[in-house]
N, C-alpha and C positions, 0 to 999 in steps of 0.2 A: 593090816589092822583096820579094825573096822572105823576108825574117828579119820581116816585115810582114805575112803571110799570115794570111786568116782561119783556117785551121786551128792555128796556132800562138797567134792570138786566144783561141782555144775552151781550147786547151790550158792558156793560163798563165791562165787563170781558172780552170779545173776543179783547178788544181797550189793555188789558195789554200783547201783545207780542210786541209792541213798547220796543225800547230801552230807559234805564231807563233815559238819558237825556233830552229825549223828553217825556219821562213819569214824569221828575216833574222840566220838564222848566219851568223858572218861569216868564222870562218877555224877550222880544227879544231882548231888549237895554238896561242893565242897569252896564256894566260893567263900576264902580266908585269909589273912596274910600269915604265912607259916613261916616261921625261923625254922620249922620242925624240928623242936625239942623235944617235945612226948613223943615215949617210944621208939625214938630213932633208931636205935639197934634193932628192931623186933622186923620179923621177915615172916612171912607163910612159907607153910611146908613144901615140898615136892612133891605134887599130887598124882602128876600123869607117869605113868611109866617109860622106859624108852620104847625104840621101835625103829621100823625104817619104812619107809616111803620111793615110792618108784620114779626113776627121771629117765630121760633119753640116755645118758649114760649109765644106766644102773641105777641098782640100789642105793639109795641113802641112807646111810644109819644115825640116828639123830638118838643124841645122850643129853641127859638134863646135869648141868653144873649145878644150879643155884636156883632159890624163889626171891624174888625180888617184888618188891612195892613200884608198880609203875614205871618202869624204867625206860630212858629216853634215848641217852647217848652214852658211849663207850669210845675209848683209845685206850691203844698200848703206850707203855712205857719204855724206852730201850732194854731194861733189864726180861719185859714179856711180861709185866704185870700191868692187867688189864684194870682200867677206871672208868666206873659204868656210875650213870647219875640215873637217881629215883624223883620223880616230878614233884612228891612233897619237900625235898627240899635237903638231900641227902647227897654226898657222894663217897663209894664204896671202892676200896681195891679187892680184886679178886687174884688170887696167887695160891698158887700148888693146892685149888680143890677146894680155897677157903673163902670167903667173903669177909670182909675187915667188918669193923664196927665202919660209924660214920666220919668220915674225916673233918676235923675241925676248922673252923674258918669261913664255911661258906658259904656266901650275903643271902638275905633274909630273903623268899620269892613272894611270892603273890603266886600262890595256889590253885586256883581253881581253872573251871573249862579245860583250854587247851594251855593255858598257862603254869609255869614253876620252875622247878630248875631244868633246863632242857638238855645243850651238847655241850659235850666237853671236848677240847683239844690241844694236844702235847705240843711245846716248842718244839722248832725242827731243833736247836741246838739245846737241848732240854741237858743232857748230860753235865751241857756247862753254867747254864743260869739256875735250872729246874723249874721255869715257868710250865703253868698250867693255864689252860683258859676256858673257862664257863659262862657258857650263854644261857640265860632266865628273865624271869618277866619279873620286873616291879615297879612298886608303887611313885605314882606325882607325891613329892614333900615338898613341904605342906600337899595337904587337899585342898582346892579349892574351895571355897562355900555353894551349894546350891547346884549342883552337876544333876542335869535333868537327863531322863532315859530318853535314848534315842529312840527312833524308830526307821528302818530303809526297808522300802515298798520291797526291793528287790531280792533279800533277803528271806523272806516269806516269814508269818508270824512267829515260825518256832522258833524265830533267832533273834527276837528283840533284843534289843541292848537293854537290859534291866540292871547291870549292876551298876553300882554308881563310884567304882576306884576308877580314877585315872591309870592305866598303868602299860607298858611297853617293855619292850625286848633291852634288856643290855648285855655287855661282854664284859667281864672281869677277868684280870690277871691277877694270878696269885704262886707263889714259890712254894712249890710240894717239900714239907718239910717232916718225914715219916709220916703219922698219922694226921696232921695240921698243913693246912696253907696261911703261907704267913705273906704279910707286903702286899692284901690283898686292895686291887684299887681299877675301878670304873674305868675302861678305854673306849670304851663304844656306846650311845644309845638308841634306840627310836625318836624323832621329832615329827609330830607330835606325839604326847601321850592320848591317851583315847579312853573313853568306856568300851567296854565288850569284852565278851569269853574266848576269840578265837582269832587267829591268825597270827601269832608272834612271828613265827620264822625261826630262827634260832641255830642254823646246821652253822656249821665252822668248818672250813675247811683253810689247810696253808701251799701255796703254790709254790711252785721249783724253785722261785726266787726268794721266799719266807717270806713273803708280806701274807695277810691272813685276809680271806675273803669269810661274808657273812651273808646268809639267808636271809633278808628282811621283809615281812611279810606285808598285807597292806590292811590289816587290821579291819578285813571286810567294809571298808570305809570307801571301795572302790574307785575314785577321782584320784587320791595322792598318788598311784602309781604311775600315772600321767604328771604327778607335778616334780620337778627338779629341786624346790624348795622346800620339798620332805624325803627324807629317805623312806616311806612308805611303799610297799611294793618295789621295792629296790634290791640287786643284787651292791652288795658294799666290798671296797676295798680298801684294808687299811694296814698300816707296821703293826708289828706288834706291840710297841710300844703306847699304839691309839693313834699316832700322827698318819698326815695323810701324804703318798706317794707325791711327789710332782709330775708324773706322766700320768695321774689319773684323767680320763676323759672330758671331766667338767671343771677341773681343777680353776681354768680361765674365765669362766663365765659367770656373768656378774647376777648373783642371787641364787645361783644351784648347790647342793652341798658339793662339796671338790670331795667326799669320798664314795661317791656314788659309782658303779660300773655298769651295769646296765640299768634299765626301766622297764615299768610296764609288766609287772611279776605279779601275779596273785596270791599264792601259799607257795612259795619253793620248800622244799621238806626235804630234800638231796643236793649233796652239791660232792663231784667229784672229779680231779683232774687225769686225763688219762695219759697212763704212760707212757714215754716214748715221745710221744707230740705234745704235752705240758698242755692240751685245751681242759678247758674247764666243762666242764657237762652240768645239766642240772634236771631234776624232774619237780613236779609242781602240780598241786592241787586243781583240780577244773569244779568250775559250781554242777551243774548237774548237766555230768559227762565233761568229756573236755580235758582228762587229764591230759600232762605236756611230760615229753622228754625236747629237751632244748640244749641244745649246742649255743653257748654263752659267749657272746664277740665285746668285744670297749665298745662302750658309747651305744648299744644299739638300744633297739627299743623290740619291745614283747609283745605290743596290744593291750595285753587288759587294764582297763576292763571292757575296751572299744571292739576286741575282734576276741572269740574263742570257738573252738566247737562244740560247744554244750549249750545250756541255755540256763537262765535265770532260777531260780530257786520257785519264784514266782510262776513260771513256763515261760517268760517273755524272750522270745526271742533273742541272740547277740548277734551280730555279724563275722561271718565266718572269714579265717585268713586268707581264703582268697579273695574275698572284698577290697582286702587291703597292700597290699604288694609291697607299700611306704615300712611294712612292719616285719622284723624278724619272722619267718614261719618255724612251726615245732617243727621233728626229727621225725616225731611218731605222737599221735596221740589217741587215748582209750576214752571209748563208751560202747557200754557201760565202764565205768571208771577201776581200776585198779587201788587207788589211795595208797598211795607213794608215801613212803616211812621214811627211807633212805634211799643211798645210793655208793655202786663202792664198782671198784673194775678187780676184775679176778687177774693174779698174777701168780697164785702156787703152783705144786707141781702134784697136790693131790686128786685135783681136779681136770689133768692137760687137757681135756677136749672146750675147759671152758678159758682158758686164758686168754687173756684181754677181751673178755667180754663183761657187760653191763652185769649186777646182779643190784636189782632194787627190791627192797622191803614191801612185802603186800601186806594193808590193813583188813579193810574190808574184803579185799579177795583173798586174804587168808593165804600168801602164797609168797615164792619169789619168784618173778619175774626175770629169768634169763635172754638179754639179748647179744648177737654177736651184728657185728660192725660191719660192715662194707661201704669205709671212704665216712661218707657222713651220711648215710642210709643203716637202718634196721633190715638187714637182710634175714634173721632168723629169730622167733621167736618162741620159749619154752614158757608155760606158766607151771610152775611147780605146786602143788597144794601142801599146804603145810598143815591146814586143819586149826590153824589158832592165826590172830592176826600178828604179823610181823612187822616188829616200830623200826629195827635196826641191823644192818650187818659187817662184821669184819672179817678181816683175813688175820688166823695167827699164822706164828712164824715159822708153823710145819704143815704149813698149804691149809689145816681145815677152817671149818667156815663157824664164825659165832653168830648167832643171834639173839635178838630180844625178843621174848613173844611179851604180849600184854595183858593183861587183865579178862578174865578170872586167870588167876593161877598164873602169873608171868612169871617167866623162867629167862635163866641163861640156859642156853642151848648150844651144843657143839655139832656141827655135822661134816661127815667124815666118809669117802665110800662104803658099802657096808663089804666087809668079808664075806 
């Protein structure tokens, strides 16, 4: 197919040394706080056709399920029925072909930039509670009076801080009760809140033991991922409940949050544990260049915004990790950038040449990104093109693979070898 062609391959990889703002801008005016009540039900058409696409293993045949409004994060449910969120501020079940209307219940976002309702993620023991849990950005209440626009040198002009909400990442628990979540209630936030359009964080993920880990970004404000006494640039660890582990790593230390697990993150976007050996992996935005795949240990620390391989928005220079040796180093890191959506390990059996391998979400290089493992090295890597940018992926429960593509025309997507 021609929207498949190697030149357009070349293309939207050579398109990811944009900064990652303009790599997953999502609309030029939508800074609002949206309950999104207008229109909630209304969906765009299925525009593209299907088709397939070429990999190392064969063909791919990719089917379009659904058109979606911006859509962020997806889980299944035990019974196979998938829960995908729309960044205005929706959440949909999709089941036997169909997309629900909007499910009722779910807290008010803060819309705009890179902000709104983000990931969603199912109890492990969901059968018997039916908790649900969704990560989105909102607003300081009260607002303060008088919140004046920032400005950081390093950031380059097209990213001032203009808006003037306070507003941050949180997690809510809520009990899936048909179409409504009900008992819905705040277990996790950002400290501090901040002005700006980008860096929430937002991924969820639950470890072999059910405590739930959280992607928390550092709201381009770059110092707090350095500091213990914000979760800012933080990877988090907490019950499900909201309360925090007693073997977390800072638990003891007098002034750091105790549900902090590592430090020094700049936009983690992926977060996924692999099976078999229960590590945590994670992949994560670089300013210009510099993405990261990172192998996530207790307690350690990442660098940024002291050490990366990219540079400044600005051109200014960072210090690379080998500078620094005191700091975690990446797994694997890209420049020009790939712009990491997600992150997920392949474990069906529609795929066997790919099992237990990495499969992350490409934005700007429009792809996904296959790697296979050797130990704690990237011993092989596939860039798939997909021709649209990819926010997300899963595994259903007969090996094939879903995805989200985004804007224009975001779809669910199923891909499947082709016949």
């Amino acid at each position: 197919m021609k929207c498949f062609s190697t030149a357009l391959a070349i293309a939207t990889l050579l398109a990811g040394c944009a900064p990652d703002d303009q790599r997953t801008a999502d609309r030029a005016d939508t800074s609002r706080l949206a309950p999104a009540t207008a229109d909630r039900d209304a969906a765009p058409k299925l525009l593209v056709p299907n088709g397939t696409i070429p990999t190392r293993s064969g063909q791919l045949r990719v089917e379009r399920l659904a058109a979606l409004e911006e859509p962020w994060g997806m889980a299944f449910l035990p019974d196979g029925r998938l829960l995908i969120t729309e960044k205005p501020g929706r959440l949909r079940i999709f089941h036997q072909g169909k997309l629900s209307a909007a499910v009722e219940g779910v807290p008010a976002v803060v819309y705009f930039g890179q902000g709104g309702l983000l990931d969603v993620a199912v109890d492990p023991d969901f059968a018997k509670n039916q908790f649900v849990y969704l990560s989105y950005t909102e607003a300081a209440t009260p607002q303060p009076p008088g919140v004046k626009e920032t400005k950081e040198p390093r950031l380059g002009a097209f990213q001032r801080m203009e808006d003037q909400v306070l507003s941050g990442s949180a997690v809510a628990r809520g009990r899936l009760d048909g179409g409504s979540l009900r008992d819905v209630r705040v277990i996790w936030r950002q400290v501090p809140k901040t002005v700006g359009r980008g860096h929430f964080g937002g991924r969820l993920a639950f470890a072999p033991d059910s405590t739930l880990f959280i992607a928390s970004s550092e709201r381009m404000r770059f110092d707090p991922a350095q500091d213990l006494a914000s979760n800012l640039g933080k990877i988090v660890r907490i019950r499900g409940d909201g309360s925090v582990p007693l073997d977390n790593p800072f638990v003891a230390d007098s002034g750091a949050r105790p549900e902090i697990w590592s430090m020094g993150h700049r936009n983690p976007s992926g977060l996924a544990f692999q099976p078999g050996s229960g590590r945590l992996w994670s992949v994560e935005f670089g300013p210009k260049g510099g993405d990261e795949l990172n192998l996530i240990q207790k307690g350690r620390n990442y660098g940024w915004p002291l050490v990366n391989e990219g540079v400044n928005y600005d051109d200014s220079p960072i210090p690379h990790h080998a500078t620094r040796p005191d700091f975690v180093r990446f797994v694997r890191s890209w420049t020009p950038v790939i712009s990491p959506g997600s992150m997920m390990f392949y474990t069906g059996s529609q795929f066997p040449q790919w099992q237990g391998n990495i499969l992350i979400a490409g934005l700007s290089s429009q792809s996904i990104i296959r790697l296979t493992l050797d130990g704690d090295r990237v011993s092989e890597e596939e860039v798939i093109a997909m021709g649209r940018r990819i926010r997300n992926l899963a595994q259903a429960r007969d090996g094939s693979l879903l995805a989200l593509s985004e804007s224009p025309n975001a779809e669910l997507l199923r891909l499947s070898p082709a016949p």
